[in-house]
VOGU-3710 file (C-alpha; in Angstrom, 3 decimals, decimal comma):
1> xxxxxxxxxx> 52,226/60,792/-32,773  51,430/61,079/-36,758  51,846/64,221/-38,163  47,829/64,316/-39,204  47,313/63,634/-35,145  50,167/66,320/-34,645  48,726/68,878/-36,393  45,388/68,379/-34,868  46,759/68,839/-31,257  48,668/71,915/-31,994
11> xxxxxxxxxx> 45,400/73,621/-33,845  43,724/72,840/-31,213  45,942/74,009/-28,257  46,621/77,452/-30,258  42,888/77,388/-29,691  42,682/76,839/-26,263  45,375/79,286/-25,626  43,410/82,222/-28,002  39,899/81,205/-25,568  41,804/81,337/-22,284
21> xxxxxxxxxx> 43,093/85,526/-23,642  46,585/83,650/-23,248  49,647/83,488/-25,676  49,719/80,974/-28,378  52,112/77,899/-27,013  55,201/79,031/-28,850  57,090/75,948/-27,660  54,829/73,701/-29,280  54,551/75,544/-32,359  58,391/75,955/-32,960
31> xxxxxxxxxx> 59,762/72,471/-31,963  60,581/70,559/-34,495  60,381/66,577/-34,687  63,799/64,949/-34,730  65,330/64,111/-38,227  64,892/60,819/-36,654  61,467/61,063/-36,202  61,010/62,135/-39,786  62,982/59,721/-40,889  60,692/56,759/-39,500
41> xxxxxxxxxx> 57,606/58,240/-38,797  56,538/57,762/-42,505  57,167/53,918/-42,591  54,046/54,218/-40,033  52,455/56,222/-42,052  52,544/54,296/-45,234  51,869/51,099/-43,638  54,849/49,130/-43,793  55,771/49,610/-40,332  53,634/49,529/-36,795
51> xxxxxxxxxx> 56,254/51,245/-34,270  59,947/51,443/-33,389  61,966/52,577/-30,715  65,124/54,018/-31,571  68,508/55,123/-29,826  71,206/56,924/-30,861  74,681/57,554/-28,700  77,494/59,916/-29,374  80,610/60,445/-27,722  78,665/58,630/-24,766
61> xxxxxxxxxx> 75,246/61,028/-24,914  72,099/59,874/-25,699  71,467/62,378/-28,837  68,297/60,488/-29,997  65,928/58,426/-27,918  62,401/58,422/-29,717  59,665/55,768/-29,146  57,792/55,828/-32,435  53,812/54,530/-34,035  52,242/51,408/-31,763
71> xxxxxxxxxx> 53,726/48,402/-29,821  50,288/47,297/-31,107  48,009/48,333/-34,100  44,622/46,398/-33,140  44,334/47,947/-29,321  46,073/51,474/-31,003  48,350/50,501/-28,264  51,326/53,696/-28,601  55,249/52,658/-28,687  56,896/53,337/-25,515
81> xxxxxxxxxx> 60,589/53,529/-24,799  60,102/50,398/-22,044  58,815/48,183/-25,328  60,378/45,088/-24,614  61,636/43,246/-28,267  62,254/39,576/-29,137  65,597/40,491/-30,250  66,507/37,545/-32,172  70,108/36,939/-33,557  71,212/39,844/-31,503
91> xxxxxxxxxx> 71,474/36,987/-29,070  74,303/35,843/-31,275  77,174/38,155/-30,067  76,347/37,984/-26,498  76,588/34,313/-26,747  80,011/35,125/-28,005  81,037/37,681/-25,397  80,289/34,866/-22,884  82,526/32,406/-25,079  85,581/34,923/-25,020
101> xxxxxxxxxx> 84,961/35,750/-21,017  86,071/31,650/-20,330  88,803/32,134/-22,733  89,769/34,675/-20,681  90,112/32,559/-17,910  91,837/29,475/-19,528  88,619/27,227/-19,921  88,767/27,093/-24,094  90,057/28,658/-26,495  89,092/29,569/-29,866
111> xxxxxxxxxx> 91,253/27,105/-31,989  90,187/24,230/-29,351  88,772/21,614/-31,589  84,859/21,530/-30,737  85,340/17,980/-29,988  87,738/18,626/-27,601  84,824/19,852/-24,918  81,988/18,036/-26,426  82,333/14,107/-27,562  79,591/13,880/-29,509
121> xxxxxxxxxx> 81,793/16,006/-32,294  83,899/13,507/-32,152  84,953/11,376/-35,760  82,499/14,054/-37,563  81,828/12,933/-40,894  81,770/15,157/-44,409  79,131/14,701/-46,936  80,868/14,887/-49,810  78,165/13,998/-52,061  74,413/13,086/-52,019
131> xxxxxxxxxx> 71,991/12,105/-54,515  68,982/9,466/-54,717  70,955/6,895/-54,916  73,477/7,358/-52,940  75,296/9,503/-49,999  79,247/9,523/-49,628  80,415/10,548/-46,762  84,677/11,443/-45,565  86,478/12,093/-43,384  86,936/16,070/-43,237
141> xxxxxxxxxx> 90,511/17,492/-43,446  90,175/19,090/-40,074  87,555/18,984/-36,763  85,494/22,192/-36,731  86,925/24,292/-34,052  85,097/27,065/-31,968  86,398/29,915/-33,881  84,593/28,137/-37,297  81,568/28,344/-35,192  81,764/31,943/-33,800
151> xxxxxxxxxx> 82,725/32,902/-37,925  80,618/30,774/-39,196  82,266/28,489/-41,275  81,592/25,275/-39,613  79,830/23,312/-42,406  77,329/22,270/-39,734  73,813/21,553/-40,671  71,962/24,516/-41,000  69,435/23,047/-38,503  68,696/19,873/-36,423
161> xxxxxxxxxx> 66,871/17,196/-37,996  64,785/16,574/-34,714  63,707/20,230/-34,321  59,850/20,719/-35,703  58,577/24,257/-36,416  59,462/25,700/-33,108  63,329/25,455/-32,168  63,403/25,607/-28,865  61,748/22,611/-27,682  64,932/20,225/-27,574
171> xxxxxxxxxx> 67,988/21,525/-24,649  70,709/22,777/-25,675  72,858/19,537/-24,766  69,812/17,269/-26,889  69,675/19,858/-29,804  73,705/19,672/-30,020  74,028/16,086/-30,306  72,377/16,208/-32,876  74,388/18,693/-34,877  77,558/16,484/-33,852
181> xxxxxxxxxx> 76,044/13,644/-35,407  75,105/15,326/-38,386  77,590/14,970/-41,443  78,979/18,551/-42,061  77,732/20,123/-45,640  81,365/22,027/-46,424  84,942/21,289/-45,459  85,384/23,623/-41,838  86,482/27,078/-42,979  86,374/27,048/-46,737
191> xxxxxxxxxx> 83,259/29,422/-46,637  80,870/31,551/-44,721  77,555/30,439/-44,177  74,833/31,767/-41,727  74,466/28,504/-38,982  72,586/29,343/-35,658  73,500/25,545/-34,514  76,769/26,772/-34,787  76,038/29,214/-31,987  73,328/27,205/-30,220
201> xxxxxxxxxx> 76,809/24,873/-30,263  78,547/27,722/-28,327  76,158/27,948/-25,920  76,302/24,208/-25,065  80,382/24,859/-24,793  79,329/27,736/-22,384  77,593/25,403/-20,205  80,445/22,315/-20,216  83,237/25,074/-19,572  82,156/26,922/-16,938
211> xxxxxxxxxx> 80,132/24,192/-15,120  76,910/26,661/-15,363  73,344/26,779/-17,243  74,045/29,227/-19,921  70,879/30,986/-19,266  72,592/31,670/-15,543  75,738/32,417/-16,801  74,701/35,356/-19,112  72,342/35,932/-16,267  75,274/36,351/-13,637
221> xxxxxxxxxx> 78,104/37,600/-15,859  76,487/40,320/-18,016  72,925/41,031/-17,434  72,613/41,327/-13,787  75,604/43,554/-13,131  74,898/45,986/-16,139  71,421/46,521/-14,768  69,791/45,057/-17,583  66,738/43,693/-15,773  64,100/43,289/-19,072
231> xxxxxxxxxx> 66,938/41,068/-20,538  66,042/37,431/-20,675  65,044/34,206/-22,216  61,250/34,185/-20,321  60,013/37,271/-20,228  57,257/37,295/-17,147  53,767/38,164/-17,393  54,339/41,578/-16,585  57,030/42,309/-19,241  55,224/40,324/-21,657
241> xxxxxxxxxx> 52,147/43,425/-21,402  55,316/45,321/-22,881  56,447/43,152/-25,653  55,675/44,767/-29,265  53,268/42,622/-31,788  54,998/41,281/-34,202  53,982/41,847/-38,259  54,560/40,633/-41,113  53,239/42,183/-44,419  52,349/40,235/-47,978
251> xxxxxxxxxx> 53,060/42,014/-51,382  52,237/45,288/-50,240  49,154/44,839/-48,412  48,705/45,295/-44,849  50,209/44,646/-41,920  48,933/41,550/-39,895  49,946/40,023/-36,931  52,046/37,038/-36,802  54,137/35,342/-34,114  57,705/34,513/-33,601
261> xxxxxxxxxx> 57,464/31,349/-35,340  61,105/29,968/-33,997  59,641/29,810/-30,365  57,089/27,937/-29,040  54,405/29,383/-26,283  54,138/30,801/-24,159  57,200/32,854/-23,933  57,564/32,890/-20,087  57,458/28,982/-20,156  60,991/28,222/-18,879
271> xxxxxxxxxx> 61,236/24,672/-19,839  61,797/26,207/-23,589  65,211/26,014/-24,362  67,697/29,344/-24,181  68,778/29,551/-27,808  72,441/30,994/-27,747  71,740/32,033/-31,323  68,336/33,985/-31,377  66,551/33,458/-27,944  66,335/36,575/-26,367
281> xxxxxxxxxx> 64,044/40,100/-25,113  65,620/43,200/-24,403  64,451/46,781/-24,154  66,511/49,293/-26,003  67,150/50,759/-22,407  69,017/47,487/-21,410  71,078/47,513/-25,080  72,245/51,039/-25,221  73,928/50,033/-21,591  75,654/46,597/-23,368
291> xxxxxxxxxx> 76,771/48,685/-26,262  78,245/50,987/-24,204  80,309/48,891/-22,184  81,436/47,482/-25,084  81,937/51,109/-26,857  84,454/51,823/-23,601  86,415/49,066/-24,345  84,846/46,050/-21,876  84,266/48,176/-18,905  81,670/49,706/-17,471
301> xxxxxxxxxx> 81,592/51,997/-14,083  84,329/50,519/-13,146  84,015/46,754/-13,568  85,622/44,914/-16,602  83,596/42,214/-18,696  85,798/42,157/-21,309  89,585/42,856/-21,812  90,289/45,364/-24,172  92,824/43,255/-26,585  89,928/40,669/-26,361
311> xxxxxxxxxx> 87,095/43,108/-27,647  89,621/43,917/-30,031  89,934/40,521/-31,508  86,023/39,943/-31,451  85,832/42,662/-33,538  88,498/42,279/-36,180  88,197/40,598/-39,337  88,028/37,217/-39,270  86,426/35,663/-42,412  89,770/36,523/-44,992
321> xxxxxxxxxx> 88,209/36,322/-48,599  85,277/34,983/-48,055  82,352/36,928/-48,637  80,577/37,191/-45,470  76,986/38,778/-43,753  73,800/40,146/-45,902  74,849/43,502/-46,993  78,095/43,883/-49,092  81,498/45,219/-47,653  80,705/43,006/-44,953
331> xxxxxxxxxx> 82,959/41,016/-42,990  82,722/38,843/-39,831  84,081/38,761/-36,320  83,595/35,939/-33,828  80,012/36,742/-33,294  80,104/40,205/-34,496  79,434/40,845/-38,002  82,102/43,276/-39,114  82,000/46,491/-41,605  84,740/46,130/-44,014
341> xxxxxxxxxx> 84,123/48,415/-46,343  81,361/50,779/-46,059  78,557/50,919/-49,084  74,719/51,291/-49,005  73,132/50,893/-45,824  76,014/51,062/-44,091  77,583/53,950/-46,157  77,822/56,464/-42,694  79,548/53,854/-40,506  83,050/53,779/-40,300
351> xxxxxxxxxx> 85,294/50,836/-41,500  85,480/48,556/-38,264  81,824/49,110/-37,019  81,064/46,047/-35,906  76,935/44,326/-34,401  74,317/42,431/-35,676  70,928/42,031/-36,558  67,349/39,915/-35,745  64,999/38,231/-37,438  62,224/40,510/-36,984
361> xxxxxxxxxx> 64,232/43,916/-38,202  66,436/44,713/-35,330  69,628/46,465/-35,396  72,577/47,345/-32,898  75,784/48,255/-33,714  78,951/50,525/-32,548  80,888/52,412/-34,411  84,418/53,056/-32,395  86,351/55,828/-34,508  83,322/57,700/-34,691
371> xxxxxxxxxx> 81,944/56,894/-31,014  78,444/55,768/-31,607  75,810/53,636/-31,230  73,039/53,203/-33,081  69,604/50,772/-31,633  66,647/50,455/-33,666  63,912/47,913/-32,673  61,230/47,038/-34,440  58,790/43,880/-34,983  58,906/43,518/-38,611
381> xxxxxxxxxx> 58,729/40,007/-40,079  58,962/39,155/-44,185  61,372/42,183/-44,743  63,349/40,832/-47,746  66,989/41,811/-45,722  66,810/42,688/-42,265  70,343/44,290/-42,493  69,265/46,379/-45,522  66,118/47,266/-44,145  64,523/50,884/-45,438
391> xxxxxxxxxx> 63,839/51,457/-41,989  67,776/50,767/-41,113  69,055/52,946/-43,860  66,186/55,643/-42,822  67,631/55,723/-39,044  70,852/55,588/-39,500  70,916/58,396/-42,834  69,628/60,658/-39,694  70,913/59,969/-37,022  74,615/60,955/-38,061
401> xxxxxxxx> 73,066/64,337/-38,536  72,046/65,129/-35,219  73,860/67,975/-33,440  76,236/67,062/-30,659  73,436/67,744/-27,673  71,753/65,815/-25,514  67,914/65,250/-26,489  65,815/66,115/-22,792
//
């Protein structure tokens, strides 16, 4: 509710209550919004924002759970904590979890050559150097291995030269031949540069490892025994009536609807492909139960996803000196992007906090000396940095000062 509609109903209840010869409603007089809802309720306000739903977890309790503005500004449609969000590149670490599970069991490993599990990698060429007239290509001085493509520092293409404006119209197994064909642009692991076929790549080795789709294996492995039933590639009909409009915004004007423009429609359609770097929905409800197995360590009442010394390594440093993520102090895990040293917008996390973020303005991350977790979903395309988002820095700025209670 905005605080012009806020102070409308409370006039108006005192006023009901004075009619009736009852007490004014001291409850709703003396409760306070949460610093949280301060803290976002004026990107709504202003215009820059339609609705968000954000989380907050501490020393496993839910301290903040607020559903804030509209899944949807046209109908006046009001944010509800069941939104369900195209999550984007949150997809990204989840990919990875599934990667490390099959290590786990002896099916890769991280410093397996990539062409070890998938031929068409196989005599990958570098482009050393291109111009009109010509294009030299050698032969690089290693293969990319799966860890370059969890860190990303693969030097593959930044996308495939067959995909058109949507990317999920080729499979997985089509869409990666293509990247193994592709001359790389940098010698494997002399820098750090953002590459989802590097993941969709993963997500290919999911499938030849374990002998399974890798929609089905997430499906079977993580989502289905955490309970996270709005989690998925295809949302149906009925959780697509939940799904928050997407907006973008132009030099300050207003907010107008746009669509995901990296998936084709409709969204329920399952012959899209499952990108492993940026294909899924989730509700925050499903998240704050991912996080939190992951918070305890890889286990969750009482069944392990994860072993703890494997979590561990998922979310260490991996990238050395190279400069790595969109927000300085940055650093980068396989699939997690890694707080090295805390500064701006990530200022009130602890060194070691470790997540990722979407396209569209979505954050999760968990922050293990301090114990928390912090969601925030939103819909908001064109923001100049995701990571470094106002609305980010807003959330997270208040959420470390909420009391140690439970909110009802």
């Amino acid at each position: 509710m905005l605080k012009q509609e806020r102070t409308e109903f409370l006039r108006l209840a005192a006023a009901i209550a004075l009619v009736a010869g009852g007490l004014p409603i001291a409850t709703a007089q003396t409760t306070a919004p949460s610093p949280v809802r301060q803290a976002l309720e004026p990107f709504v306000e202003g215009g820059s924002l339609a609705g968000a739903v954000a989380v907050y977890s501490r020393n496993g309790e839910i301290l903040c759970r607020e559903s804030i503005g509209y899944r949807d500004l046209e109908s006046r449609t009001a944010m509800t904590e069941d939104c369900l969000f195209w999550i984007a590149s949150m997809t990204k670490p989840i990919t990875a979890i599934g990667v490390m599970m099959l290590q786990e069991e002896g099916k890769l490993h991280v410093d397996d050559p990539v062409e070890k599990h998938l031929p068409e990698f196989r005599g990958q060429l570098l482009q050393q150097e291109r111009s009109a007239e010509r294009t030299v290509l050698v032969k690089p001085r290693r293969p990319v291995t799966i860890r370059d493509l969890l860190t990303h520092t693969s030097g593959l293409v930044s996308q495939s030269p067959l995909d058109g404006n949507a990317l999920d119209v080729l499979s997985l197994r089509e869409a990666v031949i293509s990247y193994g064909l592709s001359p790389l642009l940098f010698q494997p692991g002399s820098k750090w540069s953002y590459c989802n076929p590097g993941i969709n790549t993963l997500g290919r080795l999911i499938e030849v490892a374990s002998g399974e789709e890798y929609s089905a294996f997430l499906q079977q492995r993580l989502f289905t025994p955490l309970g996270m039933a709005d989690t998925t590639f295809w949302p149906t009909e009925a959780q697509l009536a939940r799904l928050a409009t997407s907006y973008d915004q132009k030099a300050g004007g207003p907010l107008t609807r746009t669509t995901i423009r990296y998936l084709s429609e409709p969204y329920s359609n399952q012959k899209r492909a499952p990108l492993a770097a940026g294909g899924l929905f989730s509700t925050a409800g499903d998240l704050i139960k991912l996080y939190t197995m992951l918070l305890n360590g890889g286990e969750s009442a009482g069944k392990r996803y994860l072993q703890a010394e494997t979590l561990a390594r998922m979310t260490m440093d991996h990238a050395g000196g190279l400069k790595a993520g969109f927000t300085d102090g940055m650093g980068m895990g396989l699939g997690f992007q890694v707080v090295r040293e805390p500064t701006g917008v990530t200022a009130m996390l602890s060194p070691g906090t470790y997540g990722h973020g979407g396209a569209h303005g979505t954050q999760g991350w968990i922050d293990p000396e301090k114990k928390a977790i912090y969601i925030l979903l939103i819909q908001r395309a064109g923001l100049p940095n995701g990571d470094a988002s106002p609305m980010r820095l807003a959330f997270q700025k208040a959420a470390v000062k909420l009391p140690g209670q439970v909110t009802p």
